[in-house]
C-alpha positions in Angstrom: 0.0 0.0 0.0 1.3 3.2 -0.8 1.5 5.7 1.7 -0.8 8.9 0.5 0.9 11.5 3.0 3.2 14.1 1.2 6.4 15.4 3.5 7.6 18.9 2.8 10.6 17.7 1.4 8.7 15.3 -1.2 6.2 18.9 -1.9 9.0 21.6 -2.6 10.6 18.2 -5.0 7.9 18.1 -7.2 7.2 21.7 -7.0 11.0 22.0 -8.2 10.2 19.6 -11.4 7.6 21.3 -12.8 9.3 24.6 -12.5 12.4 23.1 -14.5 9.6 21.5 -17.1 8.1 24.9 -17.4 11.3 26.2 -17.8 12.3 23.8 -20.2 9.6 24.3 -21.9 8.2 20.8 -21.7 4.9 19.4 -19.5 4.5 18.7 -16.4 3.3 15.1 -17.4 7.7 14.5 -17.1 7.8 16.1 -13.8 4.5 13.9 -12.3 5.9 11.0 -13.9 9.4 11.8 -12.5 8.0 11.9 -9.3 5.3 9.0 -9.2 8.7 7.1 -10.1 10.4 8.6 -7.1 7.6 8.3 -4.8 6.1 4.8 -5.8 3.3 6.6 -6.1 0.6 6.9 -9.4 1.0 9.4 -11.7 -2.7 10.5 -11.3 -2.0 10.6 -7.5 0.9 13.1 -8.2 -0.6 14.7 -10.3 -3.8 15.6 -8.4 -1.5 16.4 -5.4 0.2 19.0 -7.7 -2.9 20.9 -8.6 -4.7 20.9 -5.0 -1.3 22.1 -3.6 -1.1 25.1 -6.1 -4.8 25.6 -5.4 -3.6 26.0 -1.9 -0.9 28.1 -2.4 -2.4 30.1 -4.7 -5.3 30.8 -1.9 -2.3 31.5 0.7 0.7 32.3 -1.1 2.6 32.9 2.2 3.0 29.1 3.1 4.4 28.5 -0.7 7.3 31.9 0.5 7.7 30.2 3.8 8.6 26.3 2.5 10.6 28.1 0.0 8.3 26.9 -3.2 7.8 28.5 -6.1 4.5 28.0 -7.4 5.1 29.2 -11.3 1.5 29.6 -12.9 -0.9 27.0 -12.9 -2.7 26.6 -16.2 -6.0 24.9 -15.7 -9.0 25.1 -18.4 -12.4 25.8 -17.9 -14.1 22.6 -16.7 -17.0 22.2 -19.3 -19.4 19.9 -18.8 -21.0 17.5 -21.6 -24.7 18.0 -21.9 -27.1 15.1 -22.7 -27.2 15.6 -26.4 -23.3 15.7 -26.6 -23.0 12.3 -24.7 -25.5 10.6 -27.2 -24.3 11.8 -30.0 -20.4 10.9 -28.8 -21.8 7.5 -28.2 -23.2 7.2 -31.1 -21.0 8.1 -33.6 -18.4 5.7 -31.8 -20.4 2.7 -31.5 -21.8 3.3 -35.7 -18.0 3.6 -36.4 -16.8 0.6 -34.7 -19.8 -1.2 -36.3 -18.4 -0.3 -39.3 -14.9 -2.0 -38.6 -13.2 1.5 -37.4 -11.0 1.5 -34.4 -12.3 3.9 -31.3 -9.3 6.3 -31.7 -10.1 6.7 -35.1 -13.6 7.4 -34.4 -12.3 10.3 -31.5 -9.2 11.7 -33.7 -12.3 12.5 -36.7 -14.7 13.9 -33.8 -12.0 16.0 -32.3 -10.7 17.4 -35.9 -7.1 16.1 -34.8 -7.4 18.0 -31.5 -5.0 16.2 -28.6 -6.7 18.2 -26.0 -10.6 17.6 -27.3 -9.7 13.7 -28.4 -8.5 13.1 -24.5 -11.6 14.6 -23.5 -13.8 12.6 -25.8 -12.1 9.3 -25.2 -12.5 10.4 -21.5 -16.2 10.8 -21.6 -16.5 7.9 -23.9 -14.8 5.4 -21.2 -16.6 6.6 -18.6 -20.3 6.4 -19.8 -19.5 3.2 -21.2 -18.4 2.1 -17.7 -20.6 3.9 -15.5 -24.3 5.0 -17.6 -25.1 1.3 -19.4 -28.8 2.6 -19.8 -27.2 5.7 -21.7 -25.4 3.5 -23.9 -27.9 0.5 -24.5 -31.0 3.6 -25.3 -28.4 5.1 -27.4 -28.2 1.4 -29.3 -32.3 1.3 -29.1 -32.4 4.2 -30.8 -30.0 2.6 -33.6 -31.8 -0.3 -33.9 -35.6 1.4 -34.2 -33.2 3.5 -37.5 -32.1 0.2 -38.4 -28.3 1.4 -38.1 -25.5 -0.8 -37.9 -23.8 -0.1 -35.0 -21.1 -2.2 -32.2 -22.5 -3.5 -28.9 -19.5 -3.0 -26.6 -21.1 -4.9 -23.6 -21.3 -8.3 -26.0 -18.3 -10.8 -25.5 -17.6 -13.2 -27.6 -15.2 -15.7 -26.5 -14.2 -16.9 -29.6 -13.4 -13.4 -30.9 -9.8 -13.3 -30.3 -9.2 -10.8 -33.3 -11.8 -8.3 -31.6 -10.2 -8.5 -27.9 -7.0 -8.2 -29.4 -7.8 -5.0 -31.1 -9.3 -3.5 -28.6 -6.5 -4.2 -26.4 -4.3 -1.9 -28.6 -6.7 0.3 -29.5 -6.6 1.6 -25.4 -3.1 1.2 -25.0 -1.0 5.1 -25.5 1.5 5.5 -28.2 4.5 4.2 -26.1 2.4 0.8 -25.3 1.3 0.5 -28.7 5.1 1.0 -30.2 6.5 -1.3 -27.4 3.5 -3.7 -28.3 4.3 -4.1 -31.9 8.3 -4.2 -31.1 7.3 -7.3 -29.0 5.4 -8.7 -31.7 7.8 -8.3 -34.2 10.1 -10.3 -32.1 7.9 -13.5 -31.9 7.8 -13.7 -35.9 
């Protein structure tokens, strides 16, 4: 189990790596994945313990002066919510497009018009209902049916598929996995 409380020392570390990533002009996804190494601790973990610290010291600077911390600016979008329509019609066009033998990503990368930023988001918001609003997703496939559209049921498993769990197995791995993937692959043949 890893231990979830953050020393002083551990805060003005990270603190110190995104500065330099700033600086460096890169993203602070090197510095939280510096520090998750460092720590044993998840990247998400760091990184959510990065932005509720610069919340913190941006609501009381003087504790950030006093541990000797500089803060640096904290970027952080607007949180915008999907609305109903945008979650059905997300759903939709994914689960049309995979029933039409198109991967997930390629689905996203088309909705997103080659946006990194918006794909994340979709893909986000695409994992999530599937995992967490069935009924969205299985009135979203009523409604394809009653059109008579083809479309991909994502909650059907077919054992014997093995092509089809492959494939979805690299379609939700990231760009490192996939290359490392296909290295490995290329090794057994």
């Amino acid at each position: 189990m890893t231990n979830n409380n953050w020393t002083i020392d551990q805060t003005k570390q990270l603190f110190d790596l995104c500065e330099k990533a700033r600086n460096g002009g890169k993203s602070l996804s090197a510095a939280f994945n510096e520090m998750a190494r460092r720590t044993s601790r998840s990247v998400n973990s760091v990184r959510n313990y990065y932005y509720s610290q610069a919340k913190t010291f941006e609501l009381v600077p003087e504790v950030a002066a006093k541990l000797g911390i500089k803060t640096g600016k904290v970027r952080r979008e607007a949180f915008v919510p999907f609305d109903d329509k945008e979650i059905r019609s997300l759903m939709e066009n994914i689960l049309v497009a995979k029933g039409a033998g198109r991967s997930v990503r390629a689905a996203i990368f088309e909705l997103s018009g080659g946006d990194a930023k918006t794909a994340l988001r979709l893909q986000n918001k695409y994992r999530s209902v599937l995992k967490t609003h069935r009924d969205v997703v299985e009135s979203v496939m009523a409604e394809l049916d009653s059109r008579g559209t083809a479309y991909f049921d994502p909650y059907r498993k077919d054992k014997d598929d093995n092509f089809g769990r492959l494939t979805e197995y690299i379609a939700a791995l990231d760009d490192k996995r996939v290359g490392k993937f296909l290295s490995l692959i290329e090794k057994l043949t």
